[in-house]
C-alpha positions as CSV (number, residue, x, y, z in Angstrom):
1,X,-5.2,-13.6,5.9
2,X,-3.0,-10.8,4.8
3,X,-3.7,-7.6,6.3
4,X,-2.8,-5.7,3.5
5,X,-4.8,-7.3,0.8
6,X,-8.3,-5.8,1.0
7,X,-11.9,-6.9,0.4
8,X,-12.4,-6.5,-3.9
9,X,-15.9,-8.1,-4.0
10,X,-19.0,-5.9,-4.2
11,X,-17.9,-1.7,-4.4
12,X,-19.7,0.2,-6.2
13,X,-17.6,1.0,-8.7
14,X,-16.2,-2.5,-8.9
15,X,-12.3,-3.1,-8.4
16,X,-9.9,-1.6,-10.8
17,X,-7.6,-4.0,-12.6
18,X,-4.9,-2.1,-10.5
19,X,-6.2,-3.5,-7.3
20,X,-6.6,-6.7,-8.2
21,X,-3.1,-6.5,-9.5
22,X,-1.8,-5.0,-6.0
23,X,-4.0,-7.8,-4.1
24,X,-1.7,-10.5,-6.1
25,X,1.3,-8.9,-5.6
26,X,0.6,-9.0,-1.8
27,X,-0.4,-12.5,-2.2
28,X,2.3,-14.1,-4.3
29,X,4.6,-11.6,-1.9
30,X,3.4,-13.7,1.2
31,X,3.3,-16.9,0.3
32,X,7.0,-16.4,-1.2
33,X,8.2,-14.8,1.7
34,X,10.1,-12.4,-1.0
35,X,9.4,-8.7,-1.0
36,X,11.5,-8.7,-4.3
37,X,12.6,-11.7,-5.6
38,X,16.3,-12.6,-6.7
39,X,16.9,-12.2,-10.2
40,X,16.8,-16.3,-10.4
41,X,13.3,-16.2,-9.2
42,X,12.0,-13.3,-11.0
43,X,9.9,-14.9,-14.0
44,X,8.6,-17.4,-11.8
45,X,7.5,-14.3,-9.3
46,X,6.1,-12.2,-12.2
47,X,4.4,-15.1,-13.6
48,X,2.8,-16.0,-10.3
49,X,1.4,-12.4,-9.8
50,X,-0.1,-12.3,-13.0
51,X,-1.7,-16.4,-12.7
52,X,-2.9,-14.8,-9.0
53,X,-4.7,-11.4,-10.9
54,X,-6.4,-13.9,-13.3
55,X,-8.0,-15.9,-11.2
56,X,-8.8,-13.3,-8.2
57,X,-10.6,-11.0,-11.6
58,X,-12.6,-14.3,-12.8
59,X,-13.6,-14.9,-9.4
60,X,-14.8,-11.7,-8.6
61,X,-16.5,-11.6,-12.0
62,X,-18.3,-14.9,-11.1
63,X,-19.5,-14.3,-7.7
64,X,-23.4,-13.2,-7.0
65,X,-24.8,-11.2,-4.4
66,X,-28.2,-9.9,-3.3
67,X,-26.2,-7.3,-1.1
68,X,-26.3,-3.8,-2.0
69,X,-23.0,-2.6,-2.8
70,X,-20.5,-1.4,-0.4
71,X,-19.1,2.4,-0.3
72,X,-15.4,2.7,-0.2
73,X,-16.0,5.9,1.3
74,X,-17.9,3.9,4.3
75,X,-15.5,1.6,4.5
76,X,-12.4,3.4,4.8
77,X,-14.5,5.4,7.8
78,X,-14.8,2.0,9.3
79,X,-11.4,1.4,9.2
80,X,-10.6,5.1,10.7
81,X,-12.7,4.1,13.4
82,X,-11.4,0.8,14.3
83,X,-7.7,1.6,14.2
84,X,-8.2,4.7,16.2
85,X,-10.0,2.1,19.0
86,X,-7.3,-0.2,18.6
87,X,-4.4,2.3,18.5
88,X,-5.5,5.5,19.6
89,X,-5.7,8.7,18.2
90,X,-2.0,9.4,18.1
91,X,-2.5,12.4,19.8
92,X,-1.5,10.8,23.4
């Protein structure tokens, strides 16, 4: 999994279009192994991000849950929490 692609499903309020458009990018970015691709591979690249967005928004559009929606607010607090474990406060 790519660290930098982040959980969409099930916030309250739901993902943007603009992160789901980001979480492709990342995707298509990975699998590529192109941060930017060449100009020769740039349609293909483009096109791949934007095949990527459609299917990540129908998934997430046809997935059910009895969960209660997640807080982003709680969740980035999670996250503090476990890179400061991991890494420290930065303060050392």
């Amino acid at each position: 999994m790519c660290r930098n692609i982040k959980t969409l499903y099930n916030f309250d309020p739901p993902a943007t279009e603009d992160e789901v458009q980001a979480a492709a990018l990342q995707f298509v970015r990975k699998l590529s192994g192109f941060n930017s691709p060449s100009k020769a591979n740039e349609a293909a690249f483009r096109l791949a991000v934007e095949e990527v967005a459609a299917a990540a928004r129908t998934l997430l559009d046809s997935l059910v849950t009895n969960a209660d929606p997640r807080s982003r607010e709680v969740e980035l607090e999670r996250a503090r929490a476990r890179n400061a474990k991991r890494f420290g406060t930065g303060n050392g």
